[in-house]
C-alpha positions in Angstrom: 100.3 103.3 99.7 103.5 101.0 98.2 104.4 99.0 100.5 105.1 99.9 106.3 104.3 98.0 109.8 104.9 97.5 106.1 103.2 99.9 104.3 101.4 98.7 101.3 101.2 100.9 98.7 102.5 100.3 95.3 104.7 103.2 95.5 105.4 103.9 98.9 104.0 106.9 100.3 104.7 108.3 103.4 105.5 115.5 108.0 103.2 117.4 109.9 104.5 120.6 110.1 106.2 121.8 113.3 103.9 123.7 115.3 105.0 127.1 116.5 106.5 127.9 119.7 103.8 129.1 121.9 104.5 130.2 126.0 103.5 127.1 128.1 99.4 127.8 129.7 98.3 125.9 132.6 96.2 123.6 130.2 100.0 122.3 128.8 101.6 121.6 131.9 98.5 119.2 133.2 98.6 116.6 130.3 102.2 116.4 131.4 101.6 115.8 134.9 99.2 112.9 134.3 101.2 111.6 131.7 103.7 111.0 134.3 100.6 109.5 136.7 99.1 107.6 133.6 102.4 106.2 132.3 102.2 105.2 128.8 98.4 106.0 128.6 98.1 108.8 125.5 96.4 111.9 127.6 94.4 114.3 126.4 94.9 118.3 127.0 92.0 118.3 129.7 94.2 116.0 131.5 92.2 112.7 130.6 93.8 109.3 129.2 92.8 108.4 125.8 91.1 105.5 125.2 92.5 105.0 122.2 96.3 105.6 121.2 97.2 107.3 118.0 98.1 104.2 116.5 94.8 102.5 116.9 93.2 105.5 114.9 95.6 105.1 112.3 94.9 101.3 111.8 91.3 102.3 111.6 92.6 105.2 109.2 94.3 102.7 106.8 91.2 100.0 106.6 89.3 102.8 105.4 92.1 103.7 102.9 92.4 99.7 102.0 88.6 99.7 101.8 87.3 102.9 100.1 90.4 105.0 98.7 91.5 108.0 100.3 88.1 109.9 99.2 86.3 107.5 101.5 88.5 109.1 104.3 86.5 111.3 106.0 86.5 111.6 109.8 83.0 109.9 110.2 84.1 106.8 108.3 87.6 106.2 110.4 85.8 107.4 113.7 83.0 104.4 113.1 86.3 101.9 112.3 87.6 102.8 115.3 84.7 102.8 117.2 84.9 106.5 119.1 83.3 109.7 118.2 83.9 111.7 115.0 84.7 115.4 116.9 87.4 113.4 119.2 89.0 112.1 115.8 88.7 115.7 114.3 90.4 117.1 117.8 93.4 114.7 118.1 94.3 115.1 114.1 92.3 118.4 113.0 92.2 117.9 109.5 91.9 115.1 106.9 94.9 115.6 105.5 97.2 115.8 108.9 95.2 112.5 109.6 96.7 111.0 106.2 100.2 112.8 106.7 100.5 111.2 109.9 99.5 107.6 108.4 102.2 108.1 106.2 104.7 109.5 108.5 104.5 106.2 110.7 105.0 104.3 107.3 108.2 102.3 107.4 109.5 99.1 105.9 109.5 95.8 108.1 113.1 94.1 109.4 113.8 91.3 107.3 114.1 88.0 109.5 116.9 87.1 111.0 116.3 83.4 111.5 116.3 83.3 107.4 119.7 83.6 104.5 119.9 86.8 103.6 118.5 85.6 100.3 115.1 84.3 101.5 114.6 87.1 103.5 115.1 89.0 100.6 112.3 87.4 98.8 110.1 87.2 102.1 110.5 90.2 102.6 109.3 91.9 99.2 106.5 88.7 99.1 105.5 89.9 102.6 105.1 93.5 102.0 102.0 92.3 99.4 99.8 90.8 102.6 97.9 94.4 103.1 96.6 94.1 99.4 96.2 90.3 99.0 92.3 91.5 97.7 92.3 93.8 94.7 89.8 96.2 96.2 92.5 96.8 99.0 95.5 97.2 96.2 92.7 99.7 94.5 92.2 101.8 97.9 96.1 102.0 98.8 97.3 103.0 95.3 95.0 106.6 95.6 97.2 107.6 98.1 100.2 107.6 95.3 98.2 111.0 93.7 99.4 112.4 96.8 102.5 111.2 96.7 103.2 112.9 93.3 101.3 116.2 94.0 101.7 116.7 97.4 105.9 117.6 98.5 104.9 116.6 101.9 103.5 113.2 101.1 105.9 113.0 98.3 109.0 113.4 100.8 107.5 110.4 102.6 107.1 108.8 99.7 110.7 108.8 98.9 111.8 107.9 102.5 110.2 104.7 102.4 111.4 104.4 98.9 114.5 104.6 99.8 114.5 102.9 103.5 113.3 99.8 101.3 115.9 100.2 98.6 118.9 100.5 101.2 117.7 97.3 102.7 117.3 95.5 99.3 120.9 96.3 99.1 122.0 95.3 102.6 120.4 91.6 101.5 121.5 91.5 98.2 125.7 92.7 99.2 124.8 89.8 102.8 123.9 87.2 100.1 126.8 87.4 97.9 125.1 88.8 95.0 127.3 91.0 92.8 126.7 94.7 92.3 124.1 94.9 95.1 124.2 99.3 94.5 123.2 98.3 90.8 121.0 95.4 91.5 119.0 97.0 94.2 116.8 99.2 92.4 116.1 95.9 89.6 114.8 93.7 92.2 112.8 96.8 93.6 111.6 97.4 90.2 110.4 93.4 89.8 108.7 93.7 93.0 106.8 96.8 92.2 106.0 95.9 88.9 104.9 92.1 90.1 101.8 93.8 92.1 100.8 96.1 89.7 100.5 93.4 86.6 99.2 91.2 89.7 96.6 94.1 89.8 95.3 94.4 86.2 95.7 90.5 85.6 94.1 89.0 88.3 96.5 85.8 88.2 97.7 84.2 90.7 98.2 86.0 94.4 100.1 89.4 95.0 102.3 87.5 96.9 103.3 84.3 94.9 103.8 86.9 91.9 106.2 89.3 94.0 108.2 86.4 95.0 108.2 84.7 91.5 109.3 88.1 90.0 112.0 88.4 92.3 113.5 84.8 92.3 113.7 85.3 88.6 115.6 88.4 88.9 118.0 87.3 91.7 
């Protein structure tokens, strides 16, 4: 899962298709009303508020990821993260796979920080995007979803929308910091960062995140 809420995967991955147009049914038109009674309470199509909101189950979703790999995902595992019942999982996403499109659907890289130069945000930034896999096993779990990235268009389109989200705001830093050539030193300092997890990975020195920001200073 390169790195949104920063996504951590080492090369970000993040569409559900549209559904079809179907004639609005009674059972439609109440989750609607008691949305509208509920407020911003998620409601379910008998009419009842959700417990817990689609974000929550894809939290659970991604400690399972972090944890066991995508071939841990399996609705029984997520459901007994998130505490609620496997069949209500299976009913709000249907399938495993919608359940990992949507995790990488809401994948999207972090602002930097205002309160920083456009320079150490920069760094803390890229450094910060390595706190979902400061522990190998977690850098492990997220870097199965990159399979589906490369096999999969529809995980492979997120994939390159993060990608790219990240590499447009590498660029915005570098050009706000005075760095020359920021179109042409984007993509380098991406590079460093990517590469600075995955030696991270295999070496074991250091932390993800002191090596991501050494890597980057030095390319800077």
């Amino acid at each position: 899962m390169a790195c949104g809420r920063p996504s951590a995967r080492v090369v970000a991955s993040q569409y559900v298709r549209a559904p079809r147009r179907r004639s609005c049914t009674c059972s439609q038109v109440i989750p609607v009303i008691s949305e509208s009674m509920f407020g911003n309470v998620a409601v379910s199509m008998s009419g009842r508020p959700r417990v817990h909101s689609d974000d929550a189950l894809l939290d659970a979703a991604e400690r399972v990821v972090a944890r066991a790999g995508v071939p841990g995902v399996t609705f029984a595992a997520v459901a007994a993260e998130a505490g609620i019942a496997a069949s209500s999982l299976h009913q709000r996403f249907g399938s495993k796979r919608s359940l990992l499109l949507a995790l990488a659907a809401r994948a999207a890289p972090p602002a930097p920080r205002a309160d920083l130069p456009a320079r150490e945000a920069l760094v803390d930034l890229l450094s910060g995007l390595a706190g979902p896999i400061a522990e190998r096993q977690a850098f492990l779990g997220h870097f199965t979803m990159l399979a589906l990235d490369l096999q999969d268009p529809e995980f492979g389109a997120h994939a390159r929308r993060y990608t790219l989200a990240l590499r447009a705001t590498i660029e915005r830093l570098l050009a706000a910091a005075g760095i020359p050539d920021p179109a042409a030193r984007a993509p380098v300092v991406h590079a460093a960062q990517q590469g600075a997890l995955l030696l991270w990975a295999l070496d074991g020195q250091g932390t993800a995140a002191g090596r991501v920001r050494a890597a980057v200073d030095a390319v800077l």
